[in-house]
C-alpha positions, -999 to 999 in steps of 0.1 A, spaced: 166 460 168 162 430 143 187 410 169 159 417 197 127 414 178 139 377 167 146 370 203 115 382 222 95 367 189 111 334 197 98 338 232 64 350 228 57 319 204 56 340 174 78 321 150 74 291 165 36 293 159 43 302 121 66 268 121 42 247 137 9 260 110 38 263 81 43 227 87 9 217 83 -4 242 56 26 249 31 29 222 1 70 210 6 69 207 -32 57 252 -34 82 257 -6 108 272 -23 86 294 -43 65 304 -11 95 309 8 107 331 -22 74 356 -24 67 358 14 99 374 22 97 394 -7 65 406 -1 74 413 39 104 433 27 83 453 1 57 458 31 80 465 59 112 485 39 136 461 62 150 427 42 174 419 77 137 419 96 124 397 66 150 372 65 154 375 102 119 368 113 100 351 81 131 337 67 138 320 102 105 303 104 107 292 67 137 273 71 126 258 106 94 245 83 121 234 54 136 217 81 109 196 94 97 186 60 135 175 48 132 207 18 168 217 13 181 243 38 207 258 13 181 261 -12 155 273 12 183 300 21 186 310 -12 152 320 -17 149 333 17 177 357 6 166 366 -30 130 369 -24 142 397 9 171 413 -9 171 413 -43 132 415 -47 116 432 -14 143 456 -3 144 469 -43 116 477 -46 100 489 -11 94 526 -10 105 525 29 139 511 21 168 534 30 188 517 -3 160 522 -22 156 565 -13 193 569 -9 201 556 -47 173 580 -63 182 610 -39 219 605 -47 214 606 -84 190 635 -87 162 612 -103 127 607 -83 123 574 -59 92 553 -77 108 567 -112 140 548 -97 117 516 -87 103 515 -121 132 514 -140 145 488 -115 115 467 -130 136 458 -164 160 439 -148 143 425 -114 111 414 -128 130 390 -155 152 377 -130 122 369 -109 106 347 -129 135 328 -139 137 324 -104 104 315 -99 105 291 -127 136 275 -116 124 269 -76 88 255 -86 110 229 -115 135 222 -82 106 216 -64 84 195 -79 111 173 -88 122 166 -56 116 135 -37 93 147 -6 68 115 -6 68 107 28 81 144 42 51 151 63 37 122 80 75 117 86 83 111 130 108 141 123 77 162 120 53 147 143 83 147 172 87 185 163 51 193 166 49 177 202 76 195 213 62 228 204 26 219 220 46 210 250 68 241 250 42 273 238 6 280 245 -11 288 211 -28 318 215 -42 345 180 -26 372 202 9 356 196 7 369 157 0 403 171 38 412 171 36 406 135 5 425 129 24 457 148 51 453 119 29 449 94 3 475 102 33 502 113 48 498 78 17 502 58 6 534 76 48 543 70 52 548 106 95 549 114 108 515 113 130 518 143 96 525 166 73 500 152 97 473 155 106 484 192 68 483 198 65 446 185 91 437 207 76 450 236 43 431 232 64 401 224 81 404 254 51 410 271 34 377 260 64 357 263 63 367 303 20 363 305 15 337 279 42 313 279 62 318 313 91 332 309 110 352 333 113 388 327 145 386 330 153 357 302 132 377 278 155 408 282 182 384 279 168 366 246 168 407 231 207 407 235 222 370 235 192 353 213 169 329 228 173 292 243 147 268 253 155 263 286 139 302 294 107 284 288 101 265 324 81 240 311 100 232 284 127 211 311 
């Protein structure tokens, strides 16, 4: 289910459209620290760190990309902020109710006592990625022609549309309500899919394709 939500995001314009705004609104100097508490606190909010690293973690490192921040440290946070932090402590994580239910404890007794070691960890963490950060050498990142080339591409590729971010806000809004996961992301595909076929032109068929065998530019016509 993550495998197709990625793919039919990618063709409604969904994380492309959180590249192209990342680009222009997230400091490279915070983006290891941002990239650290967003996917933590989609895990937390969704119960599904593969969806978090998957969908948010995918368009942070596209933005880390363009602005020349370390991939392997962008990756790094990517992971710790959706494993270690979000999938620990999100009541809708299957980890996080099997462990309690297995041990005969209660689950938020379990996500307490998870607390004393997680919450030092994170901010060391923290700590470490906003040092890392604001000691690197990002002068010229964003005015670079790396970032201007990408940004024309994607103008030329997607039309930017608010109704592309509604894929997200089905995810979002399913797991704060604690509707099943499985459902809710099945749902956001299916209005991805939808606005990848009546908002950006691609075939029907390439956006069932993208849901099995990922998605490729070329299934956006006017991309060629």
């Amino acid at each position: 289910t993550v495998g197709a939500m990625v793919g039919t995001w990618m063709s409604s314009g969904t994380i492309p459209m959180m590249i192209y705004y990342g680009i222009q609104i997230v400091s490279p100097r915070l983006l290891l620290v941002t990239a650290f508490l967003i996917t933590a606190v989609v895990s937390v909010v969704t119960g599904t760190s593969w969806g978090s690293v998957a969908t948010m973690g995918v368009a942070l490192m596209g933005i880390a990309s363009a602005l020349g921040v370390s991939l392997p440290a962008t990756a790094g946070a990517v992971i710790a902020g959706s494993y270690y932090v979000g999938d620990k402590f999100s009541p809708l994580s299957d980890t996080t109710n099997l462990a309690p239910m297995a041990a005969g404890s209660e689950l938020y007794e379990h996500i307490v006592h998870m607390l004393y070691t997680t919450v030092p960890a994170t901010i060391v963490s923290l700590i470490v990625y906003a040092v890392v950060g604001l000691s690197a050498d990002v002068t010229a990142s964003t005015s670079s022609e790396t970032v201007t080339t990408l940004m024309t591409q994607l103008d030329i590729m997607y039309n930017w549309n608010p109704l592309i971010l509604l894929p997200v806000i089905i995810v979002l809004s399913g797991s704060l309500l604690r509707m099943p996961t499985i459902p809710v992301m099945l749902a956001s595909c299916l209005v991805a899919g939808a606005e990848g076929v009546f908002l950006q032109g691609v075939s029907l068929k390439n956006v069932l394709s993208s849901t099995v065998n990922g998605f490729n530019v070329t299934m956006i016509e006017r991309s060629g």
